[in-house]
LUMPAKE-314596 format. One record per atom (N, C-alpha, C): x, y negated, z negated; residue in one letter. Coordinates in steps of 0.001 Angstrom, whole numbers, padded with zeros to 6 digits, always signed. Layout:
BEGIN
XYZA...
//
This chain:
BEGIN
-011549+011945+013048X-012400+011876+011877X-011988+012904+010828X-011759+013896+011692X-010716+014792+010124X-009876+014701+009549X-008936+013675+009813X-008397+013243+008375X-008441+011839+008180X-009248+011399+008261X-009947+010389+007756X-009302+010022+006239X-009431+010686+005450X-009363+011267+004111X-007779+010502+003619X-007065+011252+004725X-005783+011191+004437X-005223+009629+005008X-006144+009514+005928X-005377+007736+005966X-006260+006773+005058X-007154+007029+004581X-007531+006177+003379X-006794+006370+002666X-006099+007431+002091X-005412+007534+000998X-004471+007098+001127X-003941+006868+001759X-002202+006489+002667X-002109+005116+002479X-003448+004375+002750X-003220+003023+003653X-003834+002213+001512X-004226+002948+001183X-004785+002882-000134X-003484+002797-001153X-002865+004133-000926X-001112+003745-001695X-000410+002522-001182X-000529+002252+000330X+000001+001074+000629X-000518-000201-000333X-001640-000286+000056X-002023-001476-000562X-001905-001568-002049X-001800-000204-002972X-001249-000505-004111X-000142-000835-003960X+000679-000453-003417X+002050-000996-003307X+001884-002398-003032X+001275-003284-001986X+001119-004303-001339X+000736-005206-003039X+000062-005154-003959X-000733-005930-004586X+000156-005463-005740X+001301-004329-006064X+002389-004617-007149X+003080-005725-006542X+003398-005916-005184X+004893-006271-005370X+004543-007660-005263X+002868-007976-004637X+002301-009411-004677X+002486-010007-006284X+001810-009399-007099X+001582-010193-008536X+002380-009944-009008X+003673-009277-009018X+004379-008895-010173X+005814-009565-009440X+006400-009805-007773X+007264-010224-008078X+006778-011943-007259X+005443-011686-006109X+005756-013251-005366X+004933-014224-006333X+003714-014175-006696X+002887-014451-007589X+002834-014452-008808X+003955-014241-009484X+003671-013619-011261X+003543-014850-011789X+004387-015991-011510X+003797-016961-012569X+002571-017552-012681X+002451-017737-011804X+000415-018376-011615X-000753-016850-011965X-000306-015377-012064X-000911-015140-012528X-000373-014665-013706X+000577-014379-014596X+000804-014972-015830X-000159-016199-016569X-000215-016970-016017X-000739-017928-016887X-002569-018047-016084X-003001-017313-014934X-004304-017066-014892X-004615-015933-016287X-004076-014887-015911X-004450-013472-017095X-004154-014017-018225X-003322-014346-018447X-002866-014373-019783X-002999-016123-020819X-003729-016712-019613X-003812-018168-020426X-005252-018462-020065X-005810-018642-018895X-006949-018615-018840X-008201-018022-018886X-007879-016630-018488X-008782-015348-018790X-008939-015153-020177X-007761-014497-020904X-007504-014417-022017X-007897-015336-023211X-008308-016853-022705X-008840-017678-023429X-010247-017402-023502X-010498-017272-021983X-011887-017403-021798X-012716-016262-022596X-012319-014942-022472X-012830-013815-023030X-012610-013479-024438X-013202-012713-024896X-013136-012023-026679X-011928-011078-026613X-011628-010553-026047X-010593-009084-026269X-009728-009326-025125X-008152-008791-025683X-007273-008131-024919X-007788-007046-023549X-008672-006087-024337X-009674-005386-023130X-010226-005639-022043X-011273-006939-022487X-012331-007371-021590X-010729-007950-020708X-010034-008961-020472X-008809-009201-019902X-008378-007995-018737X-007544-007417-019387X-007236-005721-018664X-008245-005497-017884X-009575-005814-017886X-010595-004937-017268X-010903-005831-016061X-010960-007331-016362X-010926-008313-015353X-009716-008184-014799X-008872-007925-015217X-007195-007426-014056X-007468-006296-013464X-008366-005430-013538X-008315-003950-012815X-009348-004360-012068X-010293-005018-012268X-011624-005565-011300X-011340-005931-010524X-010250-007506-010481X-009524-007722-009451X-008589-007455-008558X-007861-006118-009077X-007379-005035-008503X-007807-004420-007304X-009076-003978-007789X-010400-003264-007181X-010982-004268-006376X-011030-005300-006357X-011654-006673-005190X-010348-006220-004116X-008752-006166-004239X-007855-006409-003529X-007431-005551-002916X-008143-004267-003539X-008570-002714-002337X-009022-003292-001772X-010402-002995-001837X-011734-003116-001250X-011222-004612-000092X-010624-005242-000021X-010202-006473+000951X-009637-005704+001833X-008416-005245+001721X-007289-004563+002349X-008117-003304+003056X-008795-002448+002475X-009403-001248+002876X-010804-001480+003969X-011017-002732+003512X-012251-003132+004632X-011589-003530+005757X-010677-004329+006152X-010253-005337+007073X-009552-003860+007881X-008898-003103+007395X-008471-001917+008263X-009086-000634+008683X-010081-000936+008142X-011147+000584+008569X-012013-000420+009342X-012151-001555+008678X-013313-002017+009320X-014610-001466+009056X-014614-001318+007291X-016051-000568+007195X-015779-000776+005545X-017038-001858+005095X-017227-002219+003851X-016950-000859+002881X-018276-000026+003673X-018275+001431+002884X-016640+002551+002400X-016006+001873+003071X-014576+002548+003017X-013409+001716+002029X-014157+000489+002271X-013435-000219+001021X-014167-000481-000250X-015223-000493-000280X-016246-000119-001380X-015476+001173-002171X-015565+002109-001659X-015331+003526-002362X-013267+003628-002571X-012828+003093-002062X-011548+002993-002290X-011230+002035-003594X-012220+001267-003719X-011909+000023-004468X-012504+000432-006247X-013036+001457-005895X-014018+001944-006656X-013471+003217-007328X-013100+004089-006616X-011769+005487-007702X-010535+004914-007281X-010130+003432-006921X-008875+002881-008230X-008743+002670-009416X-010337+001498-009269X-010621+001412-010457X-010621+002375-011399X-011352+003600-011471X-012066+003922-012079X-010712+004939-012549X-009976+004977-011837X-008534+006214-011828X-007745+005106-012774X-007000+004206-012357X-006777+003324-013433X-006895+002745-014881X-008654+002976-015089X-009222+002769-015844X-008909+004064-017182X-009246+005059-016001X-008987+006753-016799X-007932+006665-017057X-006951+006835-016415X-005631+006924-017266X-004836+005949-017604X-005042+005017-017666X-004612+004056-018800X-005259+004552-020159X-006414+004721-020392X-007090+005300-022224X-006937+006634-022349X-006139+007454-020990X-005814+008445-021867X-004301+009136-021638X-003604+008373-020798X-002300+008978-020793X-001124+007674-021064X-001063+007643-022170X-000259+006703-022674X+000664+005643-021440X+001745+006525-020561X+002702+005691-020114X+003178+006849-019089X+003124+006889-017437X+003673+007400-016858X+004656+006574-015788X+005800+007191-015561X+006694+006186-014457X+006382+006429-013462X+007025+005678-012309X+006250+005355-011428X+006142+006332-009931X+006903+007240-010225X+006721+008468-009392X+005539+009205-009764X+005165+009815-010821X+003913+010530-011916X+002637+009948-011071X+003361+008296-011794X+002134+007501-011258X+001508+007236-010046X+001954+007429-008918X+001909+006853-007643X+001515+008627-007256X+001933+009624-007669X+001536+011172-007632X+000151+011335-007687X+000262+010824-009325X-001702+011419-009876X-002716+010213-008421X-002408+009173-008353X-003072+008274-007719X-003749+008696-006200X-002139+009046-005914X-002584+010132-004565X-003185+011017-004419X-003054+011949-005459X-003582+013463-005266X-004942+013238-005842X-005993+012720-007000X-006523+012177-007139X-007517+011282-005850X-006637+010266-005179X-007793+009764-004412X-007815+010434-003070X-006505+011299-002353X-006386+012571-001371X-008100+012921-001776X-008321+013850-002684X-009056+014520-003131X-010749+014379-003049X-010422+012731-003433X-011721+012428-003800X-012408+012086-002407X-011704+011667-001206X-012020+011382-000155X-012174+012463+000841X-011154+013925+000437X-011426+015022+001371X-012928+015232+000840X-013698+015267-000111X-014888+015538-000635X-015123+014426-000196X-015215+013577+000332X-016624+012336+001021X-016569+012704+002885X-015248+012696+003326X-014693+013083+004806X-014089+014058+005366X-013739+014987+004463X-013158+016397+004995X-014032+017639+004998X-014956+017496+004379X-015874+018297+004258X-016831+018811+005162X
//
């Protein structure tokens, strides 16, 4: 149970990894034209879009993080400071590559989970 923390976070980078390499290299065309033809129709803003892509992001934690803890509550809260980490630095740090990125993500959700389970 003491590091708890640290395999959420672990199994959490995985599954970001798991859900880039899903939509962007096995999946991109069907969701290309979900995000960007049907969403994008459906909604007012470029934004509201982005935000339904990070939501569903956050559904594809929260899947992955439940089925391996085996505890809603663990994929709830994983699914939840992606989002919300995602959300943050996308409006305020322009463009980081993908080492930076995969860094702040870790240390960041490391963090946020030693404060729910390390404590």
């Amino acid at each position: 149970m003491q590091l708890l923390w640290f395999y959420v976070a672990i199994v959490l980078a995985i599954s970001d990894l798991i859900h880039s390499n899903l939509v962007w290299n096995t999946i991109k065309d069907f969701y290309v034209i979900f995000m960007g033809g049907l969403l994008k129709n459906s909604l007012d803003s470029i934004f509201q879009t982005w935000i339904v892509h990070e939501i569903l992001e956050a559904f594809f934690h929260f899947i992955i993080l439940s089925i391996v803890f085996l505890s809603f509550k663990i994929g709830f809260l994983a699914g939840l400071i992606h989002f919300l980490l995602d959300v943050t630095h996308s409006l305020a740090i322009e463009h980081l590559d993908w080492v930076p990125h995969r860094a702040l993500h870790f240390v960041v959700e490391s963090c946020f989970f030693i404060a729910l389970f390390g404590l």
